[in-house]
C-alpha positions in Angstrom: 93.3 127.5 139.2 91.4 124.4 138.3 87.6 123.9 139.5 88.9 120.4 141.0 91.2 122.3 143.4 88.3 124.1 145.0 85.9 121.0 145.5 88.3 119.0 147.2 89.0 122.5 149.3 85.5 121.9 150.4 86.4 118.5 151.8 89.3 120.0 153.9 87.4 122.6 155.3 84.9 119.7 156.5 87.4 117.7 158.1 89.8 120.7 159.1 86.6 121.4 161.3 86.4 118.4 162.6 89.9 118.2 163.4 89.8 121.1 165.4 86.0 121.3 166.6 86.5 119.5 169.5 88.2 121.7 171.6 84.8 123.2 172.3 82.8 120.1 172.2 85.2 118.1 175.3 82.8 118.8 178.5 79.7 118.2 176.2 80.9 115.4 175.4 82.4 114.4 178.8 79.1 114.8 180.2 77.5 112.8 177.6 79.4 110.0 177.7 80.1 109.8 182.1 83.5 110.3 181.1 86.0 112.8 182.7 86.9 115.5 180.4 90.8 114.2 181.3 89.8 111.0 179.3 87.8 113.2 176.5 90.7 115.1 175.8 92.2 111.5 174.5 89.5 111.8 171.3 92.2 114.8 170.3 94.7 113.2 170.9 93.7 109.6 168.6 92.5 112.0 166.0 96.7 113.2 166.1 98.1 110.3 166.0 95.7 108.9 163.6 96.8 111.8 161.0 100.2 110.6 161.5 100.3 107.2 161.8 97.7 107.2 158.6 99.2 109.5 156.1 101.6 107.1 154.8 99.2 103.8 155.4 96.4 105.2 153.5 98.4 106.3 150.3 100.5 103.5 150.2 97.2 101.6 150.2 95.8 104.1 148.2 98.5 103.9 145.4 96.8 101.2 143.6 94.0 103.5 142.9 93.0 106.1 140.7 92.7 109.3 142.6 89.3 110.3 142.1 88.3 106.9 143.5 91.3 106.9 146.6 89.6 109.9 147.2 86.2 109.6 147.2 86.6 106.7 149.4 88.4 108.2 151.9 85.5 111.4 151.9 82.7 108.5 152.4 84.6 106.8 155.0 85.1 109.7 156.7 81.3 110.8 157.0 80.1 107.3 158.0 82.7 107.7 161.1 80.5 110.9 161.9 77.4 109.2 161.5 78.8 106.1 163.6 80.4 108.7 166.3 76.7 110.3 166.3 75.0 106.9 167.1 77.3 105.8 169.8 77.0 105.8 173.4 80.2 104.2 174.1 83.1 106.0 174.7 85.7 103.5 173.6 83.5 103.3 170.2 83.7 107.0 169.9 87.4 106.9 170.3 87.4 104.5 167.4 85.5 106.3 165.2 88.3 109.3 165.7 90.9 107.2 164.9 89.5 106.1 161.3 88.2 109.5 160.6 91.7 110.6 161.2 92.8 107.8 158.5 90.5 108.8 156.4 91.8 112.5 156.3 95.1 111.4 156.3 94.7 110.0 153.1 92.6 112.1 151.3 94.9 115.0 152.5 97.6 112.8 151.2 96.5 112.3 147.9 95.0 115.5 147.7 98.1 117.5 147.8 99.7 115.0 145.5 96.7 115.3 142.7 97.0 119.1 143.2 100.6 119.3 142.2 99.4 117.1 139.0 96.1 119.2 137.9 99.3 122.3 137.3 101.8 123.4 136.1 105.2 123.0 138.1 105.6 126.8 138.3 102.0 126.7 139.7 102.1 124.5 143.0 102.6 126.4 145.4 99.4 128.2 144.1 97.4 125.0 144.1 98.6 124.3 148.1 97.2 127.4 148.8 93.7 126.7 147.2 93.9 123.4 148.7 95.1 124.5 152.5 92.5 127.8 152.3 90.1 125.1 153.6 91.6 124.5 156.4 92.0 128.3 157.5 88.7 128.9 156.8 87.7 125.7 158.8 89.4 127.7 161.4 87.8 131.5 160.6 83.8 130.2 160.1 83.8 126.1 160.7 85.2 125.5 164.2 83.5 128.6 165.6 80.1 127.6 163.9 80.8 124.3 164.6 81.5 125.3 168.7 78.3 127.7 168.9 76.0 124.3 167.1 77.3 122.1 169.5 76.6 124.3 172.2 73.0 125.0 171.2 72.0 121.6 169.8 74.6 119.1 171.5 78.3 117.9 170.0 76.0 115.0 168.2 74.2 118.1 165.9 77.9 118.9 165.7 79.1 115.1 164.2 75.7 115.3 161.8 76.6 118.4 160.3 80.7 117.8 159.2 78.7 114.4 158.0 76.1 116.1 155.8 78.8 118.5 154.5 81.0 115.5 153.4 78.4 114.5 150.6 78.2 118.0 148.5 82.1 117.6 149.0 81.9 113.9 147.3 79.8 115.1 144.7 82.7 117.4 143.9 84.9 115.3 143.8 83.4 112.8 141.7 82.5 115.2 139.3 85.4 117.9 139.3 88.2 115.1 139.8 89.3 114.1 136.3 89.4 110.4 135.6 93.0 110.4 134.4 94.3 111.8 137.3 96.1 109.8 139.1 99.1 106.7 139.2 100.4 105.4 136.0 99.1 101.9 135.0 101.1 99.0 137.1 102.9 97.7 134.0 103.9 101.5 133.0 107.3 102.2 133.0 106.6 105.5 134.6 105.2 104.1 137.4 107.7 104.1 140.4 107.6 101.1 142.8 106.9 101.8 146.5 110.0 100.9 148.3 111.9 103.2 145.3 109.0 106.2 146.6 110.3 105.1 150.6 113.8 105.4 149.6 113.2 109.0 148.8 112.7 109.4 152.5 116.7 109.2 152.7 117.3 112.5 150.4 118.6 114.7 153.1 117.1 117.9 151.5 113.8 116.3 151.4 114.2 115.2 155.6 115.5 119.2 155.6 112.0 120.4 154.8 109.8 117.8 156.1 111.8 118.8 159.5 111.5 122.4 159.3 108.1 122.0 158.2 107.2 120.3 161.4 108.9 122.7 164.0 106.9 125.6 162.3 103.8 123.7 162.3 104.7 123.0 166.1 105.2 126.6 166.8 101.8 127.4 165.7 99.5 125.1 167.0 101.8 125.1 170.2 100.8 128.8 170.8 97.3 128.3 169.0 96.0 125.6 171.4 96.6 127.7 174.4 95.2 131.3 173.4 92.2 131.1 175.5 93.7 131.8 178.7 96.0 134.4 177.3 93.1 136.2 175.7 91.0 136.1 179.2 93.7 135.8 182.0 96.8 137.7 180.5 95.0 140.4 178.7 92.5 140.6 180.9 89.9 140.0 178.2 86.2 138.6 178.2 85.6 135.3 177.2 83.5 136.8 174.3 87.0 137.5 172.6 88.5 134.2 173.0 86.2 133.6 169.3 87.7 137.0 167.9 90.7 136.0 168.8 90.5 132.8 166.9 88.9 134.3 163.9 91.9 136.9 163.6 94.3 134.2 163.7 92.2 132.7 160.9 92.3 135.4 159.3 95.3 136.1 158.8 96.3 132.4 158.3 94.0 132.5 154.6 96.0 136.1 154.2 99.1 134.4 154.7 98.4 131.3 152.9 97.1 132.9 150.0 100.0 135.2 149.3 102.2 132.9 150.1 100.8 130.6 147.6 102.1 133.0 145.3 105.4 133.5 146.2 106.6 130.3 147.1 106.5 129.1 143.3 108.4 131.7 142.1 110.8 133.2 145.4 110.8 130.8 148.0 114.0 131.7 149.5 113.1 134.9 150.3 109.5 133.6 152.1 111.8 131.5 154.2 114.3 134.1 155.0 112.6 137.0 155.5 109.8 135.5 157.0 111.0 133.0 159.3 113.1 135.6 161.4 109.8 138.1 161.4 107.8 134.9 162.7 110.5 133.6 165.2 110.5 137.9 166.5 106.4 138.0 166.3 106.1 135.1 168.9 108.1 137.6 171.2 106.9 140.7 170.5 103.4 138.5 171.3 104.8 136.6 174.5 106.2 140.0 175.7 102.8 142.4 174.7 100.3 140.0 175.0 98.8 142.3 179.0 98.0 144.9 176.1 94.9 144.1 174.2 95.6 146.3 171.1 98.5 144.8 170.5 97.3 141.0 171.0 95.0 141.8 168.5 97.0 143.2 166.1 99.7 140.3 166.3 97.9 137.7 166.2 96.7 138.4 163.1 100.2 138.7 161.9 101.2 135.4 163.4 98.7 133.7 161.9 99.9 134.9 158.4 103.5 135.0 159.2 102.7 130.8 160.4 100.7 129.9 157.4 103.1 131.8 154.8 106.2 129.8 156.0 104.4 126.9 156.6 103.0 126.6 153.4 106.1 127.3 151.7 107.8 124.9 153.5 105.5 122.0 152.7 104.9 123.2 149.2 109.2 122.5 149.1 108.5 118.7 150.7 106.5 118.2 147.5 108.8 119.3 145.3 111.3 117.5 147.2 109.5 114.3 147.2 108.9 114.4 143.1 110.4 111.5 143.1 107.7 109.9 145.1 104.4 111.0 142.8 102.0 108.8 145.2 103.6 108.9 148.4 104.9 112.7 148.7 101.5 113.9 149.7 101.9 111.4 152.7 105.1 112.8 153.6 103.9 116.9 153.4 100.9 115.1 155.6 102.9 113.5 158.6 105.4 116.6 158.8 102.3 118.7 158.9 100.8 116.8 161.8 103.9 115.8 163.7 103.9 119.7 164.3 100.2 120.1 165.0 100.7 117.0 167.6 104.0 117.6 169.3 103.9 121.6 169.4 100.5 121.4 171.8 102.0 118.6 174.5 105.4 120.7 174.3 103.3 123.5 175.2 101.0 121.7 177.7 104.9 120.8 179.5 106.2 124.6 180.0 102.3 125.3 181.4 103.2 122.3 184.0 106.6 123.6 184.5 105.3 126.6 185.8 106.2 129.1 182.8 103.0 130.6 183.2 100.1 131.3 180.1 102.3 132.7 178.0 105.2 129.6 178.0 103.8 128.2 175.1 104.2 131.6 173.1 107.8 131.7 174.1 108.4 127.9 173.1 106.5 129.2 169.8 109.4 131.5 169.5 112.0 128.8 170.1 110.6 126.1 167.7 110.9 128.5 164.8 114.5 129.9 166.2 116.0 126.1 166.3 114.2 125.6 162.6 116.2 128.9 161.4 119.5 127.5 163.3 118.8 124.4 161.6 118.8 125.5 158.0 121.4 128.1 158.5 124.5 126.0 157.9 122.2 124.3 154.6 121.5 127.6 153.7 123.6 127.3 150.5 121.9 123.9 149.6 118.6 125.1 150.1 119.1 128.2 147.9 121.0 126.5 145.2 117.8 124.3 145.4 114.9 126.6 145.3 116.9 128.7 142.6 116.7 125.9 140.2 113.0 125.3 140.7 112.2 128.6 140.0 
């Protein structure tokens, strides 16, 4: 794989940490601030929606550029948001510097999967997703831990300065790995597609088929992912010094998955989404209904984390192919599916805790997300193979 694809890997695992960092930063910060940790909880929640909201924003507006510039922007934009987030002792100012952080991931993540799909070969992209999202599961494995145990030594500011400081070596890399030619054809090119004719493609029903199944996978995992603290110390009967093993595993296992899958999805992805989707849909289960026995949480969590990476991946590795037709704006689209999950799948979740389903009612909804994905595709099941068969 190119050297490009591994600098801007360094940029995701920065802001995948930051994404996901403040789970353990909320009552520092709470207490910081003289807000209630209720209200902090909304800094999650803007960083979400800004993902989502952003995605197609920031590459539209990023469509004019080349992408070594679209993306070093959005990697320096993103560490002054730190740096202002730092400096702040306003909460409301805090909140804003989420939100534009979030755009600024958005887009890079946007045209980053878009610019990896150009620096290969079209037999080779599902290889170059997986380089590109082994930052994120390795922002989960050593950043969001690292980033929790900082925090908790130095303060959640020590925290902000340190994703800030490790967005420059990852603009260096991308200034100098990024290849100047990369990127949109010249406005007057004849290759160059216009961007309502890139919006259109959002009407392509295979392309809404994967960007939809996408997203209920995506929900599944962060659904149950969000919520495995109080399994790990209340159902299993666990320590609170597991909770981080527990989250390592599951990163673990998500860089195993995502890294095999890489492989497979460019050359069988039918057989990633039919074998494993029924194996991830039976592994929420087999967690929900062994999760008392700490062996076996263990053991399956790992696997969920793989099984959830391998079929995500896949899945948004398809939107991109789906959404050829759409060279600037596809990454957008893999981007928004991707976070619609990660946003909807936890406030599902945090509904069957209210309801009274217990600690493990988000594993079962985890369970049901990827079931009604399966049920989904099953009567397109022809479509979908006929599809992936001619890409292979």
């Amino acid at each position: 794989m190119p050297l490009p694809l591994y600098l801007l890997a360094v940029a995701i695992f920065a802001m995948g940490t930051s994404e996901f960092m403040l789970a353990g930063l909320l009552p520092d910060i709470a207490a910081s601030l003289d807000v209630p940790v209720g209200a902090a909880g909304l800094l999650t929640t803007a960083f979400a929606a800004g993902m989502i909201v952003g995605a197609p924003l920031a590459a539209a507006l990023a469509r004019r550029w080349p992408a070594r510039a679209s993306l070093l922007n959005f990697v320096l934009v993103f560490a002054v948001a730190h740096v202002a987030g730092v400096l702040t002792t306003s909460f409301p100012v805090l909140l804003g510097t989420r939100v534009i952080a979030a755009l600024a991931n958005a887009g890079f993540l946007a045209v980053a999967l878009s610019t990896a799909t150009a620096l290969v070969a079209a037999d080779q992209k599902g290889r170059a997703l997986a380089v590109l999202l082994s930052g994120t599961t390795v922002a989960t494995i050593v950043g969001v831990p690292g980033g929790a145990a900082l925090g908790t030594v130095l303060g959640w500011r020590a925290t902000f300065w340190a994703i800030a400081l490790l967005c420059l070596p990852a603009a260096v890399g991308v200034l100098k790995g990024v290849p100047a030619r990369v990127g949109p054809p010249p406005r007057d090119s004849p290759a160059r597609s216009s961007l309502r004719d890139e919006i259109a493609q959002l009407a392509m029903p295979r392309l809404l088929l994967v960007m939809l199944l996408g997203a209920l996978v995506n929900a599944a995992t962060f659904a149950t992912f969000t919520y495995l603290a109080p399994i790990v110390t209340d159902t299993a009967g666990l320590s609170r010094l597991w909770v981080p093993v527990v989250l390592v595993l599951f990163g673990v296992g998500s860089l195993a998955g995502v890294t095999v899958a890489g492989r497979l999805s460019d050359q069988r992805p039918g057989i990633v989404v039919a074998v494993g989707g029924p194996l991830l849909s039976l592994g929420w289960v087999a967690l929900a209904a062994l999760a008392t026995r700490p062996v076996a949480l263990l053991l399956l969590v790992f696997v969920q984390g793989a099984l959830s990476f391998a079929l995500g991946s896949t899945l948004i590795a398809r939107v991109l192919h789906e959404a050829a037709g759409a060279p600037t704006m596809g990454g957008s689209y893999a981007t928004a599916a991707l976070n619609i999950g990660a946003a909807g799948g936890p406030v599902v979740a945090a509904a069957t805790l209210e309801a009274g389903a217990g600690d493990l009612g988000p594993v079962w909804l985890s369970g049901l997300l990827v079931a009604a994905a399966l049920l989904i595709a099953l009567p397109l099941r022809r479509v979908i193979a006929l599809r992936f068969r001619a890409i292979r």
